[in-house]
C-alpha positions in Angstrom: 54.2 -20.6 -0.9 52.8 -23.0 -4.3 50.0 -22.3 -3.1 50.5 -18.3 -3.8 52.4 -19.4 -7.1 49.5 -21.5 -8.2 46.8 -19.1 -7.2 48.5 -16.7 -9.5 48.8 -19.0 -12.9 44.9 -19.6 -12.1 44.5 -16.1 -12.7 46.9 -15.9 -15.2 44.9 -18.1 -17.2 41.4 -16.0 -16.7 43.7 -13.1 -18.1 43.5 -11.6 -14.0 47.0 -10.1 -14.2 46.0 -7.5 -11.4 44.6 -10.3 -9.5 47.8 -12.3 -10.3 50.0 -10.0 -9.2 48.0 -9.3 -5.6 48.1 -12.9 -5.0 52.1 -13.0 -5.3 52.5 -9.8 -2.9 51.1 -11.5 -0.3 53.0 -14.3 -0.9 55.9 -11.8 -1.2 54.7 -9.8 2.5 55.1 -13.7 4.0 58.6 -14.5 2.3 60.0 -11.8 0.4 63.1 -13.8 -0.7 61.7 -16.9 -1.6 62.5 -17.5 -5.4 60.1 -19.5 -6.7 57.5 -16.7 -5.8 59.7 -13.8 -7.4 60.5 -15.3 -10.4 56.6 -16.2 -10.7 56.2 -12.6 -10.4 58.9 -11.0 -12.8 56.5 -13.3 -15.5 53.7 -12.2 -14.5 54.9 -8.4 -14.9 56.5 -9.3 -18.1 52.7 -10.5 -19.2 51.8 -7.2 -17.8 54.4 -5.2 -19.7 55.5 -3.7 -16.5 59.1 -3.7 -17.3 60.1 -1.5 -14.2 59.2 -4.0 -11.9 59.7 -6.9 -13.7 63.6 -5.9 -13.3 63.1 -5.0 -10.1 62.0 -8.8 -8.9 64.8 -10.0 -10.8 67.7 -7.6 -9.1 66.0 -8.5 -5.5 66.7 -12.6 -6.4 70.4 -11.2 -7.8 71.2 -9.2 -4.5 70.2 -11.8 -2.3 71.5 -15.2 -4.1 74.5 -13.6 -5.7 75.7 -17.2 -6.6 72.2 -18.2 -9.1 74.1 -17.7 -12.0 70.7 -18.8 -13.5 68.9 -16.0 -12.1 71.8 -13.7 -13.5 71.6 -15.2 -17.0 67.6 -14.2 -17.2 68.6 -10.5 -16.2 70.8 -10.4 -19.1 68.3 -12.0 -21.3 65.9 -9.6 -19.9 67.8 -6.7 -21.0 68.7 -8.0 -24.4 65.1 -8.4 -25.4 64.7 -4.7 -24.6 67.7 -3.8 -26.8 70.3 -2.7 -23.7 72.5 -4.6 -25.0 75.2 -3.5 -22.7 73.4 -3.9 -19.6 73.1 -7.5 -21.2 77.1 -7.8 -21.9 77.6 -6.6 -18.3 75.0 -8.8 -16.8 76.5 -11.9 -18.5 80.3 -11.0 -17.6 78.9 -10.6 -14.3 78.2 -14.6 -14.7 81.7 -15.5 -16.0 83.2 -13.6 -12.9 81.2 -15.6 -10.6 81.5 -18.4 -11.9 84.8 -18.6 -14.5 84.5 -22.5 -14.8 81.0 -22.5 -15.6 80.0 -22.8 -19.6 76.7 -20.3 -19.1 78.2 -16.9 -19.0 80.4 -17.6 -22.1 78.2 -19.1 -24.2 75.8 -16.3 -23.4 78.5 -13.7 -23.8 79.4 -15.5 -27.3 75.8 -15.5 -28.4 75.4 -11.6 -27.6 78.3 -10.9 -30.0 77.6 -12.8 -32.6 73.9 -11.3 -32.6 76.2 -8.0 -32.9 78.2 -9.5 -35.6 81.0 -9.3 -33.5 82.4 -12.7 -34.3 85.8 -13.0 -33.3 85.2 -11.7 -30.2 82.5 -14.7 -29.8 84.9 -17.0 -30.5 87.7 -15.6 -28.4 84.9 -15.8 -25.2 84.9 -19.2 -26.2 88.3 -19.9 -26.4 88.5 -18.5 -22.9 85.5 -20.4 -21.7 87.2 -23.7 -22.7 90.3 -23.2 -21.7 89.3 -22.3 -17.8 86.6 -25.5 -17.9 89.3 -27.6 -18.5 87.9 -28.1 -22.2 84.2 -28.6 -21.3 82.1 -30.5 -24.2 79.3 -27.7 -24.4 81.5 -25.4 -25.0 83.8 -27.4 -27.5 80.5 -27.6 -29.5 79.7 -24.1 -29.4 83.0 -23.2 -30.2 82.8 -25.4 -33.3 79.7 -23.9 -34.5 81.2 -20.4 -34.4 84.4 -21.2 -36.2 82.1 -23.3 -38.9 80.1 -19.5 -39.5 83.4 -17.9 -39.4 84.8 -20.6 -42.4 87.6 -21.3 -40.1 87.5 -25.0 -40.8 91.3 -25.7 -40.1 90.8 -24.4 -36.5 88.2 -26.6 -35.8 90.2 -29.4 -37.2 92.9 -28.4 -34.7 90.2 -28.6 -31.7 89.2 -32.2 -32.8 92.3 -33.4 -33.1 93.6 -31.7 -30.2 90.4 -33.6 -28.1 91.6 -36.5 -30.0 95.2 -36.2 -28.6 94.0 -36.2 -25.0 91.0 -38.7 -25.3 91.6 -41.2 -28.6 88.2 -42.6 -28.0 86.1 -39.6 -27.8 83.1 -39.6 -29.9 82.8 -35.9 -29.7 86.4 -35.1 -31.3 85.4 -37.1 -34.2 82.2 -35.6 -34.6 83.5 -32.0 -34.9 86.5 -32.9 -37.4 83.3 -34.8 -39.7 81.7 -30.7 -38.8 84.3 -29.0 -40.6 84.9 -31.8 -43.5 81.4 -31.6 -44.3 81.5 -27.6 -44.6 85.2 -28.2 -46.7 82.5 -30.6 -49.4 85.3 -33.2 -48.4 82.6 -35.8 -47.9 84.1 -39.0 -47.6 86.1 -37.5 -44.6 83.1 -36.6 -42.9 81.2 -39.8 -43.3 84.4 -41.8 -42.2 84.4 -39.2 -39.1 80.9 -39.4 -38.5 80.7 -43.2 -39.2 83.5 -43.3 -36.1 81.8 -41.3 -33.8 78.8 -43.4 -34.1 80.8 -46.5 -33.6 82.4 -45.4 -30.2 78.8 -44.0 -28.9 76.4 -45.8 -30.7 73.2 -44.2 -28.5 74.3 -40.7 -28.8 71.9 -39.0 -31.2 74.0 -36.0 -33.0 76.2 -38.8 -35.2 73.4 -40.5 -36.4 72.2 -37.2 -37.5 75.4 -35.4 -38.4 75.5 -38.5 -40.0 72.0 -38.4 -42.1 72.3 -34.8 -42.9 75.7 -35.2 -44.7 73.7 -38.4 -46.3 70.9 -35.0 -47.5 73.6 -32.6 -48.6 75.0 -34.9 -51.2 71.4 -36.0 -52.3 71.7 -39.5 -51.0 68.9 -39.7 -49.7 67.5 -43.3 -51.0 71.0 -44.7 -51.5 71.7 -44.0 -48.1 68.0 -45.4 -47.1 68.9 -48.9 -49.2 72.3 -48.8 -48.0 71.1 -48.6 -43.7 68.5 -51.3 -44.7 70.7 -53.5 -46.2 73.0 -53.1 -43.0 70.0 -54.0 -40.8 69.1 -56.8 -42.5 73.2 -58.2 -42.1 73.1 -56.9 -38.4 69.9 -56.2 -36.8 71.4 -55.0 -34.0 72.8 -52.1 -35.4 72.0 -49.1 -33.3 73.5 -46.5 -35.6 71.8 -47.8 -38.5 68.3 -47.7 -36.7 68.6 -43.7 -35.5 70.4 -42.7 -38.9 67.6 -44.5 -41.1 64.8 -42.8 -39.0 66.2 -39.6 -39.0 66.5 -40.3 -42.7 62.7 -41.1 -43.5 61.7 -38.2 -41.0 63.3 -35.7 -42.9 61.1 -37.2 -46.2 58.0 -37.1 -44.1 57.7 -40.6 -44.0 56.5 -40.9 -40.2 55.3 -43.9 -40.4 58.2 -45.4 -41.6 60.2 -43.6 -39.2 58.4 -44.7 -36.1 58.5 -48.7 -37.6 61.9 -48.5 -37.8 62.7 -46.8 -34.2 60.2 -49.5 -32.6 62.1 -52.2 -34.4 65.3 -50.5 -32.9 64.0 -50.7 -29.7 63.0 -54.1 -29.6 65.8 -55.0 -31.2 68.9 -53.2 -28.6 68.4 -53.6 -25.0 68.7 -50.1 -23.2 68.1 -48.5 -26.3 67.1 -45.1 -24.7 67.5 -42.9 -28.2 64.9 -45.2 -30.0 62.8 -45.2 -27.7 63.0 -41.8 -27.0 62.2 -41.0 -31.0 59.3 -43.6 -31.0 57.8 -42.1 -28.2 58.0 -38.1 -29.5 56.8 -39.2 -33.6 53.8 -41.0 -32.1 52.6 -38.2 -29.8 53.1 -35.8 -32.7 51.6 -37.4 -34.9 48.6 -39.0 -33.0 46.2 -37.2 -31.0 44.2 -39.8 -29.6 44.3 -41.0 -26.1 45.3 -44.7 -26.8 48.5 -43.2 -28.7 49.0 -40.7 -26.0 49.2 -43.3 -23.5 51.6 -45.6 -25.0 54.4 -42.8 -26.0 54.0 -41.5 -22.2 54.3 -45.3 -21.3 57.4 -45.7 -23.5 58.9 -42.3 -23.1 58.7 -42.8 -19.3 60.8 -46.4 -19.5 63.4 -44.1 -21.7 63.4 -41.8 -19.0 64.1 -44.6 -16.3 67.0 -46.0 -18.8 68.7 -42.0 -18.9 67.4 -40.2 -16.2 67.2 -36.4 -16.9 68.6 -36.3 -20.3 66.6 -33.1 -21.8 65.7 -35.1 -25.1 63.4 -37.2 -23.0 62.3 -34.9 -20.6 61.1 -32.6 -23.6 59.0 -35.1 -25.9 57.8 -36.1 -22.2 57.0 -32.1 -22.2 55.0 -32.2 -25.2 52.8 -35.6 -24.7 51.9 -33.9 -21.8 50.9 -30.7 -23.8 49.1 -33.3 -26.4 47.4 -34.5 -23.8 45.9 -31.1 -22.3 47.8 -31.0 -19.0 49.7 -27.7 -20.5 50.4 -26.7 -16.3 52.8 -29.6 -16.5 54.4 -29.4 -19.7 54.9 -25.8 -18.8 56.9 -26.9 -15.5 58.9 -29.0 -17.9 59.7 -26.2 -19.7 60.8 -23.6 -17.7 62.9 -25.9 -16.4 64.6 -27.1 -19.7 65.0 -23.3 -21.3 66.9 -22.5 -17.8 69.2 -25.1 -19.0 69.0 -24.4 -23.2 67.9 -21.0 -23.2 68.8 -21.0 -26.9 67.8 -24.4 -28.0 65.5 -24.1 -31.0 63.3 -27.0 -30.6 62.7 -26.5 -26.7 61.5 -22.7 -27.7 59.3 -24.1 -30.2 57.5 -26.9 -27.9 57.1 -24.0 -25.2 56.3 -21.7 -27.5 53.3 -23.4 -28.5 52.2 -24.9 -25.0 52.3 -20.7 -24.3 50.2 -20.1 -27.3 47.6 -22.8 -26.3 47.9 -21.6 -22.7 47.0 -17.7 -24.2 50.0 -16.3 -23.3 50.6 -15.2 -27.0 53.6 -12.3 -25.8 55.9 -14.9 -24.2 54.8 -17.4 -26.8 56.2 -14.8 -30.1 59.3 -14.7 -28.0 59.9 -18.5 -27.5 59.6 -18.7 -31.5 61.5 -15.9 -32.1 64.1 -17.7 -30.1 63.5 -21.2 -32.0 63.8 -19.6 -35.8 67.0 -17.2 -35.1 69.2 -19.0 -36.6 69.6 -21.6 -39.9 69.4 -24.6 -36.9 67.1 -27.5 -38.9 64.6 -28.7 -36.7 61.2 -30.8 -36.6 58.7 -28.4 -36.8 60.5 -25.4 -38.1 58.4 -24.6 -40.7 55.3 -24.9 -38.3 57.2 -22.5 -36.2 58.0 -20.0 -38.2 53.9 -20.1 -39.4 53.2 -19.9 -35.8 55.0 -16.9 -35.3 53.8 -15.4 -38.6 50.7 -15.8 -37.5 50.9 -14.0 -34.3 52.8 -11.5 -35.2 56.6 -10.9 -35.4 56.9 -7.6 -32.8 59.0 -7.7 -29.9 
């Protein structure tokens, strides 16, 4: 059956859709259920703007595996990208009644309604997501970042502390009470909340940032800068201050610096996965030859060994593979990570672009359309949103 799938993205790539498409019906006429060929398919008719059967591959794979919650998440975000937005609200209920423990229909559900402006019915899907998955962690951040748009700081207060209640030493909890003080301007909460988090899970990235962007909004930038290096230089085994202080000179542009500082980290901190991580995306993005190439694929693929399947790794491991040419592979990568993140910004941009570079310029205006929805900062925003400028904004 690869065989039949990989026949196809060969002709995908000479722009044979017909040819594509025969090659996946015999495939089909062999095993008809097999998913890997159908899903294959449904892109290859959505390449081929053949909507009708592009649905129908995806109900087949919903009739017979009833249970692929995945498979039941892309037909709702097929039918929201067509503007049915009802058949998308029913498709992604469908998930929550299959699976009521699971966070995907929810924050699916959630997303639909705040794209309708229908906000406190967002946050009450998420209420009811949390509570039946026993107060899952994805959904306590998505349910943070919907009552932070809504201004309804207090209530996100209330979730931290009622995390905080149960586990005392969650890093999370802390993380979304710094959220809301940040939004209230009460800063010196924030950085004390922040500062915690960071302490009780010093190799968990979203601190250190949280962390470095409430350094930005107060225009700290090189007081904070002095202030990290000065911590270094007292303990230079700080992990926090390594990932804050790089996150600090990328957002100034200063790469170089950036990637000094995360291989000082790294050497520095045994099992320092987040560092290494960092070093290993800034020097494929900023390095195109193969000597560079090598050594972040060398250094991304020990990160990888220390956190197996954490998508931050997989996804710079994603894009040195796209910097490298092999876009089959990073494209493998990421189909696998939007299944996960449909919404993620960065991971639409990265695939976005491997698209683009593979010619598939439709799916590619999609992926950034995806990636610059919201007001998320990200590396490479403002190359996305040329990108997608320059190929046009249609749906």
């Amino acid at each position: 059956m690869d065989g039949y799938v990989q026949l196809a993205d060969c002709y995908v790539l000479l722009g044979q859709l017909s040819n594509a498409k025969a090659a996946l019906d015999k495939g089909l006429n062999i095993a008809p259920d097999n998913p890997s060929l159908r899903m294959t398919a449904y892109r290859v008719c959505l390449k081929d703007q053949d909507d009708i059967q592009a649905e129908a591959h995806l109900r087949h794979l919903v009739d017979k595996y009833p249970n692929a919650v995945d498979v039941q998440a892309e037909l709702g975000d097929f039918y929201l990208s067509r503007k049915k937005e009802n058949k998308a609200e029913a498709a992604y209920n469908e998930i929550i009644r299959k699976a009521p423990r699971t966070p995907l229909g929810y924050v699916k559900l959630a997303r639909l309604y705040t794209y309708q402006k229908k906000t406190d019915l967002a946050i009450d899907q998420l209420r009811g997501g949390y509570r039946q998955s026993d107060q899952n962690s994805l959904l306590a951040a998505e349910l943070t970042g919907a009552l932070l748009a809504a201004e309804r700081y207090d209530d996100v207060l209330a979730l931290g502390n009622a995390r905080l209640k149960a586990h005392p030493d969650e890093a999370l909890a802390h993380d979304l009470k710094g959220k809301a003080f940040a939004k209230m301007k009460k800063y010196k909460e924030a950085q004390q909340a922040f500062e915690k988090a960071a302490a009780l899970d010093p190799q968990w990235p979203q601190a250190s940032n949280d962390l470095a962007a409430l350094f930005l909004l107060q225009g700290m930038k090189d007081a904070a800068i002095r202030h990290l290096e000065t911590a270094l230089t007292r303990n230079p085994k700080n992990a926090v201050a390594y990932l804050t202080l790089g996150s600090l000179y990328e957002n100034k542009d200063a790469f170089e610096k950036a990637i000094a500082v995360y291989e000082k980290g790294v050497g520095q901190v045994p099992g320092f996965w987040t560092a290494a991580n960092r070093l290993a995306f800034l020097m494929a993005d900023r390095n195109d030859s193969k000597e560079a190439l090598e050594k972040a694929l060398k250094i991304a693929s020990a990160a990888y060994r220390m956190k197996p399947g954490q998508g931050a790794i997989v996804d710079t491991l994603g894009w040195i593979y796209f910097k490298q040419g092999d876009t089959k592979q990073a494209l493998e990568i990421y189909e696998k990570l939007i299944a996960a993140a449909p919404e993620d910004p960065l991971i639409n941009y990265h695939m976005g672009v491997v698209l683009e570079k593979n010619g598939d310029i439709e799916s590619a205006r999609k992926r950034l359309k995806t990636a610059t929805r919201g007001d998320t900062a990200f590396m490479g925003r403002e190359r996305a949103e040329a990108m997608l400028k320059k190929l046009g904004s249609k749906s």
